[in-house]
N, C-alpha and C positions, 0 to 999 in steps of 0.2 A: 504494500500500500504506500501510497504518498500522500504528500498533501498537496492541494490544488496552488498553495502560496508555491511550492517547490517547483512549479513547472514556468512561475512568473521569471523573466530574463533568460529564460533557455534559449537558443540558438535554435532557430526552426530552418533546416535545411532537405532539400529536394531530394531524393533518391538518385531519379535519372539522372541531375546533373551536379548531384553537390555542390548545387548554388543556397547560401545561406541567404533568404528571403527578408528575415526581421527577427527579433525578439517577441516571447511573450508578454504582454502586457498585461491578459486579464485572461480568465476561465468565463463561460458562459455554460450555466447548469439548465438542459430541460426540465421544467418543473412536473413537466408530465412521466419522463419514465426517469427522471435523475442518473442521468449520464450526462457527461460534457457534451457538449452540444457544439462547442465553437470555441475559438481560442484566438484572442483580439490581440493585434498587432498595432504598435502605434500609429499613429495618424501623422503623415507626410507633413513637413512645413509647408505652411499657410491654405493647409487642407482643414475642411473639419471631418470629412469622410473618416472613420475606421476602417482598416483591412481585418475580415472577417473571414478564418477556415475553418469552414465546415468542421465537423469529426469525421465524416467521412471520406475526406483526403490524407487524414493524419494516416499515415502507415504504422508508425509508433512511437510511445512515447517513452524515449531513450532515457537514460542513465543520464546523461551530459546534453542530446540535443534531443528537439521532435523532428521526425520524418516527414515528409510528408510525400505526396505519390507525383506532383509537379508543381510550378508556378502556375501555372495557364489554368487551376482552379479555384484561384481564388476569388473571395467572395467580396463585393462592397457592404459596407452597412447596411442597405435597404432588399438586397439579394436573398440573404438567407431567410426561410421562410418560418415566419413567427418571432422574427429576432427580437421584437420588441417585447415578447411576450419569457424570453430567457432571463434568467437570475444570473447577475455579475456577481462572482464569491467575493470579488474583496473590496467592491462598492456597494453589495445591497444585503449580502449575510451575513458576513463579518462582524460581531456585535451584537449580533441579536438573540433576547433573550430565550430559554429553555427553560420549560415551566412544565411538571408531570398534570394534567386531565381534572387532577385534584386540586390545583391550585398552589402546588409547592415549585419554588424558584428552583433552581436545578443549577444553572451554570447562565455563562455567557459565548455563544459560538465563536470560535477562532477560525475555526478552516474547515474545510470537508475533505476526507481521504476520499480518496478512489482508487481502483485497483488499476491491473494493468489494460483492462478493456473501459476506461473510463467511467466504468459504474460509482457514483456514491456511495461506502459501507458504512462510515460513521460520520460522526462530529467532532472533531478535535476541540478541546475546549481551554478557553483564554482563562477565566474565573470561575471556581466552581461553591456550589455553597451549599452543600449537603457531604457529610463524611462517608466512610465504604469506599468499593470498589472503583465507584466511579470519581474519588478524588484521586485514588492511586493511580488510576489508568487516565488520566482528563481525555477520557473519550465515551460515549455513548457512539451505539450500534444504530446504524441507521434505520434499521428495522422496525423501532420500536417508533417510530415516528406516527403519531395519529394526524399531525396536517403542519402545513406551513403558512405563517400570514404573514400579512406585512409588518408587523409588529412583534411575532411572538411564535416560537417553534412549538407545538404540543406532543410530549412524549407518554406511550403508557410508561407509568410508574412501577405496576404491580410487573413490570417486567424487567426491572431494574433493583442491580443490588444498590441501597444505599440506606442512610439513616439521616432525616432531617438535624442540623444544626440547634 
């Protein structure tokens, strides 16, 4: 697993012609099946456009760079489809609080892992405020997720080791 902050500044270069294209700038999460969905490159001077790649160009996501399958796929900001509708991990979740179905505060989100196929498995977490497992591990399993808002992650509780502070 990694964490999605870990793939920010990576070298994103081409297979076919080991042309390195740009840096990571940001992850873009599907909110609908939580996997990366796109991985934003910065924006050219005196552009406001983002360069936008797919997941499905990414060939892999390397130790040191990402791969991706060519140049000639990439996407502009308005291209990819539902872009507006994607979660930015380190402008729109980063921060946001975890709170268990019952009302208990839980932590505050740092990051999201994902594995090597770009699926979300947990939460990495910045501040946590309940003792247990999950202060030792600052991670919850993304599974146990009952919804996401704009304001506040809902986790079941009864499926989490911990003990209120």
């Amino acid at each position: 697993m990694i964490k999605s902050r870990d793939l920010i500044g990576r070298l994103i270069v081409t297979v076919n012609h080991g042309e390195t294209i740009g840096k990571v700038k940001d992850v873009l999460i599907d909110p609908d099946s939580w996997q990366i969905a796109a991985l934003v490159l910065p924006s050219k001077v005196f552009s406001r456009e983002m360069t936008i790649i797919p997941r499905s160009v990414v060939h892999v996501f390397g130790k040191d760079v990402v791969l991706v399958k060519s140049n000639e796929v990439m996407a502009r900001d308005n291209t990819l489809d539902h872009v507006a509708s994607l979660i930015a991990v380190s402008g729109q979740l980063k921060g946001r609080p975890i709170a268990t179905e019952k009302g208990v505060r839980v932590a505050i989100l740092d990051d999201v892992l994902v594995d090597e196929a770009g699926k979300v498995v947990a939460y990495a977490l910045a501040k946590v405020f309940v003792k247990g497992a999950i202060a030792a591990s600052k991670e919850i399993p993304f599974h146990v997720t009952r919804s996401v808002g704009p304001d506040l992650i809902i986790v079941d509780g009864n499926a989490l080791d911990f003990d209120p502070e």
